[in-house]
C-alpha positions as CSV (number, residue, x, y, z in Angstrom):
1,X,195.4,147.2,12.3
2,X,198.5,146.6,14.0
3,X,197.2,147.1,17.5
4,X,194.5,143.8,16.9
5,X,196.7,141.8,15.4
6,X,199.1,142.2,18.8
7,X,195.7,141.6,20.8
8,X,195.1,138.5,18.7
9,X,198.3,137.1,19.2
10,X,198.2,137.2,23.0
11,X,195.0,135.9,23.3
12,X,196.1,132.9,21.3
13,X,199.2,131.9,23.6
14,X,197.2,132.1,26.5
15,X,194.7,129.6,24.9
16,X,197.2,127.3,24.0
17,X,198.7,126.9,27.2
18,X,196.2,125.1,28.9
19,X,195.2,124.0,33.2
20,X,198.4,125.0,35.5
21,X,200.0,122.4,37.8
22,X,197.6,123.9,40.8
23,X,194.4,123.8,39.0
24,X,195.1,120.2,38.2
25,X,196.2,119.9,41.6
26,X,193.0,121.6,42.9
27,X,190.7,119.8,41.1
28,X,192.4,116.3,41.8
29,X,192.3,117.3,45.6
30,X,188.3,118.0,45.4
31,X,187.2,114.6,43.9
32,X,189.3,112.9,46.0
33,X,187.6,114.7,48.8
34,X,184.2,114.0,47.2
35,X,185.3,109.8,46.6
36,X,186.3,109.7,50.4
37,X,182.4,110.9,51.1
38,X,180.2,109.0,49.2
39,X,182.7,106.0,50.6
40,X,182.5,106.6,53.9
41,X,178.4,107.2,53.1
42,X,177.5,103.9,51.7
43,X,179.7,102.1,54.3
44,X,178.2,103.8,57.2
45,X,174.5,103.8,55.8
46,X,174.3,100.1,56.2
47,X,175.7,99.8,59.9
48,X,173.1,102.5,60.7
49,X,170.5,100.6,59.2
50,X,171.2,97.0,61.3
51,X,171.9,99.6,64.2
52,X,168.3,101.4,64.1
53,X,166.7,98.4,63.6
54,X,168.1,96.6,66.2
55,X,167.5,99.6,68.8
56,X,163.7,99.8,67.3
57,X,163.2,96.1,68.0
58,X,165.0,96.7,71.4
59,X,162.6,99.9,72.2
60,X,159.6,97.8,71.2
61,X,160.3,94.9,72.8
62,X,160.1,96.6,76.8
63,X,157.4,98.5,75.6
64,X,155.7,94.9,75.4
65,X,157.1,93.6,78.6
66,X,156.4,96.9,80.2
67,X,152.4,96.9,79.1
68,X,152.2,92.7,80.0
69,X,153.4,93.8,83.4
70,X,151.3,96.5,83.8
71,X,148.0,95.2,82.0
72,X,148.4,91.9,83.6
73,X,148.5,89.8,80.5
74,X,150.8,88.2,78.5
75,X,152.6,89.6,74.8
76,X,154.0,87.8,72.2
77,X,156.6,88.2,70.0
78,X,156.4,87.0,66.4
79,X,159.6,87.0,64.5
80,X,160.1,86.2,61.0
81,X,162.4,86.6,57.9
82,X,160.1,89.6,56.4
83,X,159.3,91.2,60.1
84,X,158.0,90.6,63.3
85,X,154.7,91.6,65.3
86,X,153.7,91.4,68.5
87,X,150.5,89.4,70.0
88,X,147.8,89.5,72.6
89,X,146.9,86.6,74.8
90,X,142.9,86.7,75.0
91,X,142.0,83.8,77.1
92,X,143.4,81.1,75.4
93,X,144.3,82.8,71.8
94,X,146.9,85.3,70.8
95,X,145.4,87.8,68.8
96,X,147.3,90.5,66.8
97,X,147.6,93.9,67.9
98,X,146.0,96.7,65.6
99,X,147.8,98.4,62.5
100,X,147.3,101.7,64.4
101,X,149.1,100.4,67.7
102,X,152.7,101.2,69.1
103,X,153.1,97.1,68.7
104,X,152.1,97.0,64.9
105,X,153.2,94.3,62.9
106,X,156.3,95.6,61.2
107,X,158.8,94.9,58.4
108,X,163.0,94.3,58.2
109,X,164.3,96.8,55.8
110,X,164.8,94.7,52.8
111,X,168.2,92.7,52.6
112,X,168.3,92.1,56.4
113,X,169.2,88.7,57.6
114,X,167.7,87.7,61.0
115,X,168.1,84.7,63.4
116,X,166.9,84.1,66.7
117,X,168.1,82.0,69.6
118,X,166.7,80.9,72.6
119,X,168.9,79.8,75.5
120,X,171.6,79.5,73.0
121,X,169.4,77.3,70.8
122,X,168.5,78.5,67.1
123,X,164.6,79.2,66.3
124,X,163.2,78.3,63.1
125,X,161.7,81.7,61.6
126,X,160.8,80.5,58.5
127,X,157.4,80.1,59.2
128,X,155.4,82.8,58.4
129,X,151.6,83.5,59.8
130,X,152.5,81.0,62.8
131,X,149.7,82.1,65.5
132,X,152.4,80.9,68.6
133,X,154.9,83.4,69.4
134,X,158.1,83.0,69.7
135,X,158.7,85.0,73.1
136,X,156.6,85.9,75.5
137,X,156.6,88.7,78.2
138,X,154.7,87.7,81.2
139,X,152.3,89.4,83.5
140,X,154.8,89.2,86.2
141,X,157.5,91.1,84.5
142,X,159.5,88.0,83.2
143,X,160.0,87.6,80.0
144,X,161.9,84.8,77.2
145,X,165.5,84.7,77.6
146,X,166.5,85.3,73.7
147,X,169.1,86.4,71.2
148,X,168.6,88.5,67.6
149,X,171.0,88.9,65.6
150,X,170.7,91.4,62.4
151,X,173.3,91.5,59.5
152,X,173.0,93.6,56.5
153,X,175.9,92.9,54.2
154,X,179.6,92.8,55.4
155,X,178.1,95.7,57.8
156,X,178.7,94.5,61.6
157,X,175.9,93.1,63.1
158,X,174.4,93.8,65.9
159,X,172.5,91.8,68.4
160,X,169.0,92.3,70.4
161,X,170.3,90.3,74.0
162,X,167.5,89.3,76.7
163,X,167.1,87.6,79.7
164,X,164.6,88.5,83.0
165,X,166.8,91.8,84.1
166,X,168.6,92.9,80.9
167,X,167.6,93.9,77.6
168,X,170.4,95.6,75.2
169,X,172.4,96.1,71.8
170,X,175.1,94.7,71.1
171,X,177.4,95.7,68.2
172,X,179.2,92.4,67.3
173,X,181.2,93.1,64.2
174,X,181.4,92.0,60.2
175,X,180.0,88.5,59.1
176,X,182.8,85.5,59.6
């Protein structure tokens, strides 16, 4: 009887005494570790976003100039607030290019803000389902002179720049 009692008595002090300095330590250290991630995830996620985007739109866009220059006919570009697609000329008509096509019709990730300038001009976008693109490459390997800018949030922006020789990404910065 004696012996449990003693056994009793020791577990209870050890219960009472609760977390050390170091496991509080430990265990402040790991979700500070695990706050500094999931910040540095969500703040990233959204440059990444405007970045792939504008790289896609980039990619897409000398694919089109490359095909009107080989093909011999003209591509539009449509751009809009919910997307942009890219356009045939057929005599004296554009016509869309099919859903299966590299130049699909495509949508901006949601909560991407989008304007477009030509020769340092702003373009109205507004206007969905217009029929006229907004730039053109040519048959003879010219194409509209333009800029896009894409913003998502306080994320920098980035910006699609084009003239007849250059076509590139810029990273600009955060919204003024």
């Amino acid at each position: 009887m004696h012996a449990s009692r003693g056994f009793t008595l020791i577990a209870k002090t050890r219960a009472s005494r609760g977390f050390t300095l170091i496991e509080i330590l430990v265990v402040v250290a790991i979700v500070g570790v695990l706050a500094l991630v999931v910040t540095l995830s969500v703040t990233g996620s959204a440059e990444r976003r405007v970045r792939r985007e504008a790289e896609r739109f980039e990619t897409l866009v000398g694919q089109a100039c490359e095909q009107a220059e080989l093909a011999g006919r003209e591509i539009g570009v449509v751009v809009g607030e919910d997307g942009y697609g890219f356009r045939l000329m057929a005599g004296d008509d554009w016509i869309d290019y099919p859903a299966d096509s590299v130049l699909r019709p495509r949508a901006w990730p949601g909560g991407l803000s989008v304007a477009l300038a030509r020769e340092g001009r702003p373009v109205d976008i507004g206007a969905a389902g217009s029929t006229m693109p907004q730039l053109v490459c040519f048959s003879s390997g010219e194409r509209t002179p333009f800029a896009l800018t894409l913003a998502l949030g306080d994320a920098p922006r980035f910006r699609v720049i084009a003239d007849d020789t250059t076509l590139a990404v810029e990273r600009i910065g955060a919204r003024p």
